[in-house]
SELO-543831 format. One record per residue: residue number from 1; residue in three letters; x, y, z of N, C-alpha, C in turn. Coordinates in steps of 0.05 Angstrom, whole numbers. Each point is the difference from the previous one (the first is absolute). Layout:
N
+-----+------+--------+---------+--------+---------+----------+--------+--------+---------+--------+
: seq : type : n_east : n_north :   n_up : ca_east : ca_north :  ca_up : c_east : c_north :   c_up :
+-----+------+--------+---------+--------+---------+----------+--------+--------+---------+--------+
: NUM :  ALA :      X :       Y :      Z :       X :        Y :      Z :      X :       Y :      Z :
...
+-----+------+--------+---------+--------+---------+----------+--------+--------+---------+--------+
% end
This chain:
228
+-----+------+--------+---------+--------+---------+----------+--------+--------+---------+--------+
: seq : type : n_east : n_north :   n_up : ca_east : ca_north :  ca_up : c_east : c_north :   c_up :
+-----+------+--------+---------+--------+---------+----------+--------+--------+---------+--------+
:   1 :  UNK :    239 :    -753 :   -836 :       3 :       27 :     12 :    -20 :      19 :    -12 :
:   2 :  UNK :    -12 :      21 :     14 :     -22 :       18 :     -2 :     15 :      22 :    -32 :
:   3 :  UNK :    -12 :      -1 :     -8 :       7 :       18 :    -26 :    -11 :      29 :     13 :
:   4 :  UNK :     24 :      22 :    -12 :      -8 :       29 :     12 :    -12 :      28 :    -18 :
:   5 :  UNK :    -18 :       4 :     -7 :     -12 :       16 :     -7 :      1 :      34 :      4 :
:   6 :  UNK :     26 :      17 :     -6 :      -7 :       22 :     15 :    -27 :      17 :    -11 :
:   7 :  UNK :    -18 :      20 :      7 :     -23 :       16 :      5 :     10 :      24 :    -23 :
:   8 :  UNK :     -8 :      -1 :    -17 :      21 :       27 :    -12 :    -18 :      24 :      5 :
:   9 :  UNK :    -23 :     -10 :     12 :     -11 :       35 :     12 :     19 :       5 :     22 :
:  10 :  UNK :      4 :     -15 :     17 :      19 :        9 :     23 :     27 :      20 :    -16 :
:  11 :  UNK :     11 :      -6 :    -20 :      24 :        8 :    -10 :      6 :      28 :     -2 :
:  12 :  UNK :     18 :      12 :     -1 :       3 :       31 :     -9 :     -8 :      -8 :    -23 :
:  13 :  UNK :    -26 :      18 :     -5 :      -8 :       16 :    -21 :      8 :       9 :    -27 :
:  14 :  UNK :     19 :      11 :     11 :      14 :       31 :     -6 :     32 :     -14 :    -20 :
:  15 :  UNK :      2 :     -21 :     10 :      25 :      -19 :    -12 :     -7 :     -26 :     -1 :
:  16 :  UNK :    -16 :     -16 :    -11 :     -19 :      -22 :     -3 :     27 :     -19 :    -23 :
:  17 :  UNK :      2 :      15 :    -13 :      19 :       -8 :    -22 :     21 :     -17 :     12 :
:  18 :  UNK :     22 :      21 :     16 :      22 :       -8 :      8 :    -11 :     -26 :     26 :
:  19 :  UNK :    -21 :      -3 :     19 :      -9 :      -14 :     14 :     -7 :     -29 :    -11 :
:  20 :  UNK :    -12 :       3 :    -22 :     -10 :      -34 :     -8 :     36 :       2 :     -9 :
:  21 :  UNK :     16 :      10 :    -10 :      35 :      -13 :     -1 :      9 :      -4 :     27 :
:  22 :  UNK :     -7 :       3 :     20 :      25 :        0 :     30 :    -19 :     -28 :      3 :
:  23 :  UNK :    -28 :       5 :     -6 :      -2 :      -30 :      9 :    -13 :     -23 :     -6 :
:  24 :  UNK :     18 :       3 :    -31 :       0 :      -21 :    -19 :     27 :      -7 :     13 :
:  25 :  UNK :     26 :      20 :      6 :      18 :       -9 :     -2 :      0 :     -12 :     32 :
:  26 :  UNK :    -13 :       6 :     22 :      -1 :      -18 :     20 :    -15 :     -25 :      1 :
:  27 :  UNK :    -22 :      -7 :    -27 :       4 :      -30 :      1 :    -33 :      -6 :     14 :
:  28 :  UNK :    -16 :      18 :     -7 :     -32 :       -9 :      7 :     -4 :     -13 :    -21 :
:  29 :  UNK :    -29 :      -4 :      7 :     -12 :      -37 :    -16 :    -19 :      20 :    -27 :
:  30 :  UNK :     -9 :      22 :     18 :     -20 :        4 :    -25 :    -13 :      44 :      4 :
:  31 :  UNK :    -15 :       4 :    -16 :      -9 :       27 :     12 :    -33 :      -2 :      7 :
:  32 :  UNK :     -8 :      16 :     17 :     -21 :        2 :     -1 :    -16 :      32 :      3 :
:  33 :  UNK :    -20 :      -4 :    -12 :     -12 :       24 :     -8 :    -25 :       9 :      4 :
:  34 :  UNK :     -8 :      19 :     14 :     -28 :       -7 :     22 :    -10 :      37 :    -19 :
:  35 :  UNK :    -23 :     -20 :    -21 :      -6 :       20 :    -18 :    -23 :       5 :      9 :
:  36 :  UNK :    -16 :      27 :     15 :     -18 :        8 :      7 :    -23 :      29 :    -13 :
:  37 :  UNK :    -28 :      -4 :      1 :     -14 :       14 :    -16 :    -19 :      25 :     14 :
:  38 :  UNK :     10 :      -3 :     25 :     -10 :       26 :     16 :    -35 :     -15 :      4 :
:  39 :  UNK :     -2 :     -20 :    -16 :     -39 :       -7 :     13 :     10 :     -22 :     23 :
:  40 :  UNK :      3 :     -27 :    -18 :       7 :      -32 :     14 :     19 :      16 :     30 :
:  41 :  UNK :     10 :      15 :     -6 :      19 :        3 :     24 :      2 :      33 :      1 :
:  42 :  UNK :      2 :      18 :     34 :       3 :       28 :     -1 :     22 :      13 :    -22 :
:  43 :  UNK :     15 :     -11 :     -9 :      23 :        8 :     -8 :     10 :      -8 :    -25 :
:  44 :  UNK :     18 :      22 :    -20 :       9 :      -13 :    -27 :     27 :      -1 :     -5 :
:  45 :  UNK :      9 :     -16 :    -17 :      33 :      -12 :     -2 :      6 :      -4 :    -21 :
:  46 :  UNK :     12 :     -13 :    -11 :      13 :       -5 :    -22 :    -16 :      -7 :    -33 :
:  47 :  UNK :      7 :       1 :    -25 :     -16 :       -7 :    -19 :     17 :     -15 :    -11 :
:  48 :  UNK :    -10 :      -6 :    -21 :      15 :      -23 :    -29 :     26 :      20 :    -11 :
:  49 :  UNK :    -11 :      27 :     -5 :      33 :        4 :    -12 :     21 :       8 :     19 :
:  50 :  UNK :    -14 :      -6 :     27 :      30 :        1 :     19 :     15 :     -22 :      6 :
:  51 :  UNK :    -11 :     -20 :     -4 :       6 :      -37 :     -5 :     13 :       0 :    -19 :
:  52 :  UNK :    -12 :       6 :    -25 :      19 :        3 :    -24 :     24 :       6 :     -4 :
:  53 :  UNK :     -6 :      27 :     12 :      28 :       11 :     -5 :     25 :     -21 :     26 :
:  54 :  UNK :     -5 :       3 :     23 :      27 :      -18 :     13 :     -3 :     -30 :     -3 :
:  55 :  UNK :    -13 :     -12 :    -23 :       1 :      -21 :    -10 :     24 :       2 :    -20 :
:  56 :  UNK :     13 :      18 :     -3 :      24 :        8 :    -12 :     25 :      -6 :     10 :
:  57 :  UNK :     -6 :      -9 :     27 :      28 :       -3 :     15 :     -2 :     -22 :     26 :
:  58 :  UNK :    -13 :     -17 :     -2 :      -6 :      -30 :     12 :    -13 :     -16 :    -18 :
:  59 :  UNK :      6 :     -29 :      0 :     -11 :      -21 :    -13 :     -6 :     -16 :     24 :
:  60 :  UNK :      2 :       7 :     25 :     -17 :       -9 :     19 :    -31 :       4 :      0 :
:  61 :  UNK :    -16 :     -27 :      9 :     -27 :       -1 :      2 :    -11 :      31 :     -1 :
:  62 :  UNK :    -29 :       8 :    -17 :     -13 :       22 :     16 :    -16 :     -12 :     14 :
:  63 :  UNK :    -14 :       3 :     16 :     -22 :        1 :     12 :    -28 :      20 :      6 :
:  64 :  UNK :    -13 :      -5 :    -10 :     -14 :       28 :      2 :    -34 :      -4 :     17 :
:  65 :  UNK :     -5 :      11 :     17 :     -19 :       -2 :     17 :    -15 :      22 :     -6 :
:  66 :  UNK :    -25 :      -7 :    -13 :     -22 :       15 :     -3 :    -25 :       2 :     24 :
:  67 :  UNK :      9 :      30 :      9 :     -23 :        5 :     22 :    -11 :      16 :    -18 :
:  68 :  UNK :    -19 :     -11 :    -18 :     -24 :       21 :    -10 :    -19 :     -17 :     -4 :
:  69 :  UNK :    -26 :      19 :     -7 :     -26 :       -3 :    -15 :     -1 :     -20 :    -28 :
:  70 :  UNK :    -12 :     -19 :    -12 :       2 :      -18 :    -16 :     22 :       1 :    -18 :
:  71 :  UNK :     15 :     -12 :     20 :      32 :      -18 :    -10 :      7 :       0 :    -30 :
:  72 :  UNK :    -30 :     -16 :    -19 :      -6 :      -25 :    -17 :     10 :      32 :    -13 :
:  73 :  UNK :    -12 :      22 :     -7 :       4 :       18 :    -12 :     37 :      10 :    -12 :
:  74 :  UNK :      3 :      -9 :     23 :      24 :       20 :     -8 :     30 :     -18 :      2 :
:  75 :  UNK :     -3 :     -29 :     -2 :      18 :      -19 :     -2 :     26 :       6 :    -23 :
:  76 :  UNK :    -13 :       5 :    -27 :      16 :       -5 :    -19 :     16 :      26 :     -3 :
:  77 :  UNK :    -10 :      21 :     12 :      28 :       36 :     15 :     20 :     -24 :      9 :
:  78 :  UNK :     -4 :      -9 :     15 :      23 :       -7 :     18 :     13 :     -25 :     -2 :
:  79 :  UNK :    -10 :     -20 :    -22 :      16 :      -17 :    -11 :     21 :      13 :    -25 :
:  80 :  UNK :    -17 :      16 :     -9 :      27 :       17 :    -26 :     13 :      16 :     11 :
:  81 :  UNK :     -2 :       9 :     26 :      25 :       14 :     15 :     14 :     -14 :     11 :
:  82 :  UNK :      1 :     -27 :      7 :      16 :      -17 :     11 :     -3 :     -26 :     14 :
:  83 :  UNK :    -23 :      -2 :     24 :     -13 :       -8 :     13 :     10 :     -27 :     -8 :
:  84 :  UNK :      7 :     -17 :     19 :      11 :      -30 :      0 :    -21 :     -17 :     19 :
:  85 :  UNK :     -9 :      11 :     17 :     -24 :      -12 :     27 :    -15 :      33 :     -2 :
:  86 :  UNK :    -32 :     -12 :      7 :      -8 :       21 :      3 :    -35 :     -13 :     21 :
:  87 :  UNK :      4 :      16 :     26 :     -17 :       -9 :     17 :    -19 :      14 :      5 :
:  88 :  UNK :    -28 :     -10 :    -10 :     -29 :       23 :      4 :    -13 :     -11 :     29 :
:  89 :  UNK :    -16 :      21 :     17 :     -20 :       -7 :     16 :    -25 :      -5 :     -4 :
:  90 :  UNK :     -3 :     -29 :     28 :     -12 :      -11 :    -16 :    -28 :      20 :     11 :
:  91 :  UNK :     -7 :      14 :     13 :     -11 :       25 :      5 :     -5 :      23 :    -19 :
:  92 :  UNK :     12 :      -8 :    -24 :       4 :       26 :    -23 :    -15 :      -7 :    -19 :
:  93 :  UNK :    -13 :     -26 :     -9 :     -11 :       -7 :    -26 :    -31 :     -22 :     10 :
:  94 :  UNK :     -3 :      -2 :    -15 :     -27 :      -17 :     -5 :     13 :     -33 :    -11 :
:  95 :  UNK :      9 :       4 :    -24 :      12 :      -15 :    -10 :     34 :     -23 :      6 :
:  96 :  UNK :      2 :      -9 :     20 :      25 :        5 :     12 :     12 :     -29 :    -18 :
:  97 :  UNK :    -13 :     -20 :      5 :       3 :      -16 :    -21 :      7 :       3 :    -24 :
:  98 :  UNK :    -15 :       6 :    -12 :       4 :       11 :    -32 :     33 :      16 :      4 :
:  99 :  UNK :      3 :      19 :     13 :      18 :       24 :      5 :     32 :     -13 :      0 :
: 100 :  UNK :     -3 :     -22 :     21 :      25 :      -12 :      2 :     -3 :     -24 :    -22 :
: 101 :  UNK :    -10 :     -12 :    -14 :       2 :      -20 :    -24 :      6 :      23 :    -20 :
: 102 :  UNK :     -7 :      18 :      2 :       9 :       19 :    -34 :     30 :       9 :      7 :
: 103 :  UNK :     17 :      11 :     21 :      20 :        1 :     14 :     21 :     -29 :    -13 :
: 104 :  UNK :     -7 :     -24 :     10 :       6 :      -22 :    -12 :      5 :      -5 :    -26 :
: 105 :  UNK :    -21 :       6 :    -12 :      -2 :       -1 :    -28 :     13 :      14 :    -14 :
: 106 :  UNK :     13 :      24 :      5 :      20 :       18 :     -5 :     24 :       2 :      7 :
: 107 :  UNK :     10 :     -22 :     14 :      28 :      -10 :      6 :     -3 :      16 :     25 :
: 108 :  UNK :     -9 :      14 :     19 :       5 :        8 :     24 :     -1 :     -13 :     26 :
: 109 :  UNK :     12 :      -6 :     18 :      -9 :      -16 :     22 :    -21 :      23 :     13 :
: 110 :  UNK :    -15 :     -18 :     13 :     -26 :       19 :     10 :      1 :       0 :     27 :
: 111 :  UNK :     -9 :      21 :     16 :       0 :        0 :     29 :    -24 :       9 :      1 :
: 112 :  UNK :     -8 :     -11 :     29 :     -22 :       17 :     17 :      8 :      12 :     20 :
: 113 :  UNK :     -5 :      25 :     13 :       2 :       14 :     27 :    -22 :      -2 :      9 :
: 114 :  UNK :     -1 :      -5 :     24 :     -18 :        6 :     20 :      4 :      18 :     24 :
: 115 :  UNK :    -25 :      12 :      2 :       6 :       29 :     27 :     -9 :     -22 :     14 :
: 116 :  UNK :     13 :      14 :     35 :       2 :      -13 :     17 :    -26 :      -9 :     12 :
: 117 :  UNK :    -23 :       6 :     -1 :     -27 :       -5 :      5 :    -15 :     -24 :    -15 :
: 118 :  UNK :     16 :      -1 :    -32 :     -20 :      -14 :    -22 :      9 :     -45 :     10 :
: 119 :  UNK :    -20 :      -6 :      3 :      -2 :      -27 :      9 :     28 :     -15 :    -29 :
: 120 :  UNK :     -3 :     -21 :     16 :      21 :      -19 :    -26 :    -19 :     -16 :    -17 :
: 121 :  UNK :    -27 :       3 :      8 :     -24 :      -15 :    -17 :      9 :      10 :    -28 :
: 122 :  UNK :      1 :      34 :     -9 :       0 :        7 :    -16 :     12 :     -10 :    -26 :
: 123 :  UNK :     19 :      -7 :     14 :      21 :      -18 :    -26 :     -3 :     -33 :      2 :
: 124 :  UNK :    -15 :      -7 :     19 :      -4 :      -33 :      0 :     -1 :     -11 :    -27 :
: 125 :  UNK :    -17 :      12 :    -16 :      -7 :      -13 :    -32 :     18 :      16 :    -21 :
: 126 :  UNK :     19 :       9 :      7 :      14 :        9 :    -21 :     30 :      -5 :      3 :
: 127 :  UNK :      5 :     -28 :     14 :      30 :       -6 :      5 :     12 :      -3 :    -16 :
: 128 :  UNK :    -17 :     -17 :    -25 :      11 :      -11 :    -22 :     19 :      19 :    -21 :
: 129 :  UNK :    -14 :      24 :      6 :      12 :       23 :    -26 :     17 :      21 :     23 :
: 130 :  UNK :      6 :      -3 :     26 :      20 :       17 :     10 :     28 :      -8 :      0 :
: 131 :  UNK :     17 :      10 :     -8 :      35 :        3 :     10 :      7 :      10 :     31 :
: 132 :  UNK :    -16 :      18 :      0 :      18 :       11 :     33 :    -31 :      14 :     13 :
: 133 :  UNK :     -2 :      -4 :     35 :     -21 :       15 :      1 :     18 :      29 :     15 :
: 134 :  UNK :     -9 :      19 :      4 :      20 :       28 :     17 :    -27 :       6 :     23 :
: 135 :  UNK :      6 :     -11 :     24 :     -17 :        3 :     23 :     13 :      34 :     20 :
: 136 :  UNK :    -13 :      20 :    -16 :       7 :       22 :     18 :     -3 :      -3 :     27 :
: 137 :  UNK :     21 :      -1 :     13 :       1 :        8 :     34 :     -2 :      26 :     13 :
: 138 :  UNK :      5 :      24 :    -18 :     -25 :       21 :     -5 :    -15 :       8 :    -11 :
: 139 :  UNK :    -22 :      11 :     11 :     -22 :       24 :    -20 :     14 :      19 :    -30 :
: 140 :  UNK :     -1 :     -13 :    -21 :      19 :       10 :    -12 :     -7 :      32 :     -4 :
: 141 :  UNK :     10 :       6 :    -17 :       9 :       29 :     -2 :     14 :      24 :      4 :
: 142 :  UNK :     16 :     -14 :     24 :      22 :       18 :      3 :     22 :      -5 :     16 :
: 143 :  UNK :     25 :       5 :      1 :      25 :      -18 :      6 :      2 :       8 :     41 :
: 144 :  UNK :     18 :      -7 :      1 :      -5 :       -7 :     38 :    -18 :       3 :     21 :
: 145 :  UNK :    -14 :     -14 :    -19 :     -22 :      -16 :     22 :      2 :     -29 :     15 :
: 146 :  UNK :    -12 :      -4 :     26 :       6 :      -20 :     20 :    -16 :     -31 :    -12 :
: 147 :  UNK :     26 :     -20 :      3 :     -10 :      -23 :     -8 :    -22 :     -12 :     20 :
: 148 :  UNK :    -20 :      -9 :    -18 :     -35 :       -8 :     15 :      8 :     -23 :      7 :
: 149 :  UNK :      0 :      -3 :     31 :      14 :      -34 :     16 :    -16 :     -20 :    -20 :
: 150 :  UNK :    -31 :      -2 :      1 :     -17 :      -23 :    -10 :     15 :     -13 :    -30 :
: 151 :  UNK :     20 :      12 :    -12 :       2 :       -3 :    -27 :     26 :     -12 :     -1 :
: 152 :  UNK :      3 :     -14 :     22 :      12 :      -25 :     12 :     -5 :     -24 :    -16 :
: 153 :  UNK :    -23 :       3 :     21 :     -18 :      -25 :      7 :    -16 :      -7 :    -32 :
: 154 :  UNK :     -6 :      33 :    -27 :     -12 :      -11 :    -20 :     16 :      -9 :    -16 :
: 155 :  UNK :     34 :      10 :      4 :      26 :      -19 :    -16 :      2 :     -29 :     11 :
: 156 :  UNK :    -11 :      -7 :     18 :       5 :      -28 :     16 :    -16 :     -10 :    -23 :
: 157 :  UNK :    -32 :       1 :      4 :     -19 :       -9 :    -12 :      0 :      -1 :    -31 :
: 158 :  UNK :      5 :      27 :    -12 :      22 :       -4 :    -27 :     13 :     -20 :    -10 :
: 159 :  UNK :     13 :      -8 :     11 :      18 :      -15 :     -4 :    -11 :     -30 :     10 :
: 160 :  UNK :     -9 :      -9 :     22 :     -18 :      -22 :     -2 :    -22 :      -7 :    -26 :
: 161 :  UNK :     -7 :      21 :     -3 :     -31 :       -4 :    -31 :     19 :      -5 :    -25 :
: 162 :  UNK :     23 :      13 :     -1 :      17 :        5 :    -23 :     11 :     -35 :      4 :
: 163 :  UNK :     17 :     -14 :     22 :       2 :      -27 :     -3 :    -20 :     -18 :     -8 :
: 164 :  UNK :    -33 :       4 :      9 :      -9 :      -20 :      5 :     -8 :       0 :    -35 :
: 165 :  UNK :     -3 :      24 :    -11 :     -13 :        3 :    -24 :     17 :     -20 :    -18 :
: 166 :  UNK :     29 :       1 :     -1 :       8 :      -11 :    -15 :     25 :      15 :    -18 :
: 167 :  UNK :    -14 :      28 :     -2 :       9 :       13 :    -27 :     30 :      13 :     16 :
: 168 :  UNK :     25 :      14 :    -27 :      24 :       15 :     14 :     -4 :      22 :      3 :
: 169 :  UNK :     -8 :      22 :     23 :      -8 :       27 :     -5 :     21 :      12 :     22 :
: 170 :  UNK :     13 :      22 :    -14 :       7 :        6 :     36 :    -12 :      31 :      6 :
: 171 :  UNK :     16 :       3 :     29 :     -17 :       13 :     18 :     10 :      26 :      7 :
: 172 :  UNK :     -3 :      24 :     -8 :      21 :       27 :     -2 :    -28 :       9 :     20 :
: 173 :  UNK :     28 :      20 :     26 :     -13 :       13 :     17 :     14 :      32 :     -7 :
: 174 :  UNK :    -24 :      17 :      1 :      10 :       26 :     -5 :    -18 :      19 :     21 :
: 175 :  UNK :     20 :      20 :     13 :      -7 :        6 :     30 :     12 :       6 :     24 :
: 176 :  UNK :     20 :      13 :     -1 :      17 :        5 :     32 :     12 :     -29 :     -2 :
: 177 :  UNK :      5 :      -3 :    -20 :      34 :      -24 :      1 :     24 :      13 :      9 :
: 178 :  UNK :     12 :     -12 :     18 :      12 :        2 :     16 :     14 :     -20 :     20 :
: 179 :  UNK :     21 :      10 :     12 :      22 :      -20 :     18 :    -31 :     -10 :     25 :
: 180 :  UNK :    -18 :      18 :      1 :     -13 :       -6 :     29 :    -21 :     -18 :    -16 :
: 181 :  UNK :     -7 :       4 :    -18 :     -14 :      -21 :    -16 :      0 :     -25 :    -19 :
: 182 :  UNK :     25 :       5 :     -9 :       3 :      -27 :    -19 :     -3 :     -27 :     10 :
: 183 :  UNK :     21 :       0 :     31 :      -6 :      -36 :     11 :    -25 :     -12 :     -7 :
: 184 :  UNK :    -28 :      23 :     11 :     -17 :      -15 :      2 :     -7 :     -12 :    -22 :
: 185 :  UNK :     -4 :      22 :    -26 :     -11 :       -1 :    -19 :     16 :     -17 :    -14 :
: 186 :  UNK :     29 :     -12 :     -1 :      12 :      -18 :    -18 :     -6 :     -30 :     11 :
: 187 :  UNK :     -6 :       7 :     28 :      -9 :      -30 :     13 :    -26 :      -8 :    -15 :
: 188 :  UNK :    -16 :      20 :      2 :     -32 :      -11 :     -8 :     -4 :      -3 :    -29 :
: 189 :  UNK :     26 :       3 :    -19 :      -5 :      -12 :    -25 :     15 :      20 :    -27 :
: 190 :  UNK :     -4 :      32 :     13 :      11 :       19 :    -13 :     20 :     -11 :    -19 :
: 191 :  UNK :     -2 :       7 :    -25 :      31 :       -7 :    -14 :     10 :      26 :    -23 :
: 192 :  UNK :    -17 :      18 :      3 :       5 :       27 :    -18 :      4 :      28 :     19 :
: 193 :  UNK :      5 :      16 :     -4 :       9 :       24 :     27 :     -2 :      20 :    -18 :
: 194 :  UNK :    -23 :      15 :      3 :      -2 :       27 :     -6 :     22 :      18 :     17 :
: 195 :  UNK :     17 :      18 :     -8 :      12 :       14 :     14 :     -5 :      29 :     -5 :
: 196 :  UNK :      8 :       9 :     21 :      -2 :       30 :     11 :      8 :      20 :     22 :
: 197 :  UNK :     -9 :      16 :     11 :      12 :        9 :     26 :      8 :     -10 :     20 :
: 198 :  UNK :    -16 :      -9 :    -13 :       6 :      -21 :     43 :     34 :     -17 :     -1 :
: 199 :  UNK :      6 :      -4 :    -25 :      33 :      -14 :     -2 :     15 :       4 :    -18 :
: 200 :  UNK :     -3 :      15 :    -31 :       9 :        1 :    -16 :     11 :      35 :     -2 :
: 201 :  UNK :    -32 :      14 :     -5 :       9 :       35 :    -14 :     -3 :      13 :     29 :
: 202 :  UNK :     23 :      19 :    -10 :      -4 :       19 :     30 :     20 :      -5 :     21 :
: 203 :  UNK :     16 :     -20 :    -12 :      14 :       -9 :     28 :     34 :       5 :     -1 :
: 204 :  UNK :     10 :      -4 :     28 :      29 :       15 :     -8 :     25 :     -15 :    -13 :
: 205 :  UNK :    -20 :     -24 :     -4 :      35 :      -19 :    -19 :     -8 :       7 :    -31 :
: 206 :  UNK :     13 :     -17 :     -9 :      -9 :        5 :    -36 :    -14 :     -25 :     -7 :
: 207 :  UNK :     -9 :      -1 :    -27 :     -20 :      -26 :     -3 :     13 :     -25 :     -3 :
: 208 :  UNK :     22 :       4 :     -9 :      19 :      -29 :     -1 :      0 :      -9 :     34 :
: 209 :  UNK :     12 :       9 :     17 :     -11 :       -2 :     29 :    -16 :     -10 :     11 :
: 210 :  UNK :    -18 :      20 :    -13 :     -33 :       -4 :      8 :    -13 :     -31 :     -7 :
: 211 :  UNK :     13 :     -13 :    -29 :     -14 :      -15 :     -5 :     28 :     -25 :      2 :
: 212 :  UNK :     15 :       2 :     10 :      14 :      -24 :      6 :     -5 :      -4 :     37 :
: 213 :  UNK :    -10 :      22 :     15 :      -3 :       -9 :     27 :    -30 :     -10 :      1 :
: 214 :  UNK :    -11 :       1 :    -18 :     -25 :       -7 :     -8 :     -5 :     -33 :      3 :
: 215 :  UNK :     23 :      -7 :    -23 :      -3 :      -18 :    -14 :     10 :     -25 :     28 :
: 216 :  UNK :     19 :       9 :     15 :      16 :      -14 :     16 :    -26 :       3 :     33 :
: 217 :  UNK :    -12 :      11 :     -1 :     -15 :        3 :     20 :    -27 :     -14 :     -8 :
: 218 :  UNK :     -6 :      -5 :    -27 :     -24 :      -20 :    -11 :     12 :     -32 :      9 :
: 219 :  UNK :     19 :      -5 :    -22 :      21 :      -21 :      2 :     -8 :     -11 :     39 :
: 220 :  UNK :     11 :      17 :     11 :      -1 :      -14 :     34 :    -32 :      -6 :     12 :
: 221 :  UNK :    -17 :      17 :    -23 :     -19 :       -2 :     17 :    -23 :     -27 :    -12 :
: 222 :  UNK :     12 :      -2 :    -32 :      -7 :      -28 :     -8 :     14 :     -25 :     18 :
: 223 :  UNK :     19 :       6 :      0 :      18 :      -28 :     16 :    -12 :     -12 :     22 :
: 224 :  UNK :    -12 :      27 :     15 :     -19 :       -2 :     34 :    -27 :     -21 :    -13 :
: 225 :  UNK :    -16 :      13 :    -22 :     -19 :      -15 :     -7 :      2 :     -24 :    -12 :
: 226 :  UNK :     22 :      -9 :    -20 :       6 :      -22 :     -1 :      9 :     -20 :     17 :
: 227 :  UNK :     -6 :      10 :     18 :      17 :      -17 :     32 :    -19 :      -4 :     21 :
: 228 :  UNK :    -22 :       0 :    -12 :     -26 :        0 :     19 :    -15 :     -18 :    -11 :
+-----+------+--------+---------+--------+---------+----------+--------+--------+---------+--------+
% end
């Protein structure tokens, strides 16, 4: 079953605290944290001592997604604030190799993101040292935006390179996840779910709800693919 990730930029703000509790207590897989530097991406978000601090009230996974300017720099902020996975672009550094082996070497599982444009060549030679890759299905930078159809077809392919290679990596899509989007994306390999507007915050049930009609609407839509 797809492990669920909610967006904690999507979250109220304003009550961040009480939110990572409603949905710890509804039973997601992990958090994720889309830390931005106003260059790598239009827009800025979260830092290390805001990780820190609601690292106070989940022992669920962090996740932390770095959309900035050389990653390699600013790794060890965000492993002493919490950071359990932490995914750089591979668009952001020179060094991407090196970047995710030092990640490793520090007990962190390492991710790559890729924007929706960047080929899958990029990570061909660096399977060996990834944990998870995060294939944005949007232009990142800012929350409800429309999932890019083609980014289909680069989770299909994903996930073919990822078998043939050999190695266990999986495959987190972050991007207008959603009831209109998940079939495809859990068919073509998807097994991590960034969440956000499109099904989680904002909406009129509560998160326990939110993430048990979730869970039961993944569930049916694995069953369809296992049956093919």
């Amino acid at each position: 079953m797809a492990l669920l990730g909610p967006s904690l930029m999507c979250a109220d703000m304003g009550n961040l605290k009480e939110e990572v509790i409603r949905l710890d207590k509804a039973g997601v897989d992990y958090y994720h944290f889309d830390v931005m530097d106003g260059r790598f991406v239009p827009n800025f978000t979260m830092g290390p001592d805001l990780i820190r601090k609601l690292r106070e009230f989940s022992e669920k996974p962090f996740d932390v997604h770095l959309m900035i300017e050389k990653p390699e720099d600013h790794l060890d902020l965000f492993i002493d604030a919490g950071a359990d996975m932490i995914s750089i672009h591979a668009e952001a550094t020179q060094h991407l190799q090196r970047t995710l082996q030092s990640l490793r070497d520090k007990g962190i599982k390492a991710g790559v993101a890729l924007n929706p444009s960047t080929s899958l060549t990029e990570i061909e030679y660096v399977l060996d040292v990834i944990d998870y890759v995060t294939v944005m299905t949007v232009n990142p930078g800012f929350a409800g935006q429309k999932f890019v159809p083609l980014m289909n077809k680069k989770i299909e392919n994903l996930k073919r390179l990822i078998e043939e290679s050999g190695y266990k990596i999986d495959i987190q899509v972050d991007g207008n996840i959603g009831y209109r989007t998940i079939p495809e994306v859990i068919e073509n390999g998807a097994e991590m779910l960034v969440l956000g507007t499109s099904c989680l915050f904002g909406q009129e049930s509560t998160f326990q709800e939110s993430i048990a009609n979730l869970r039961e609407f993944i569930k049916n839509q694995q069953v369809k693919v296992d049956a093919k």
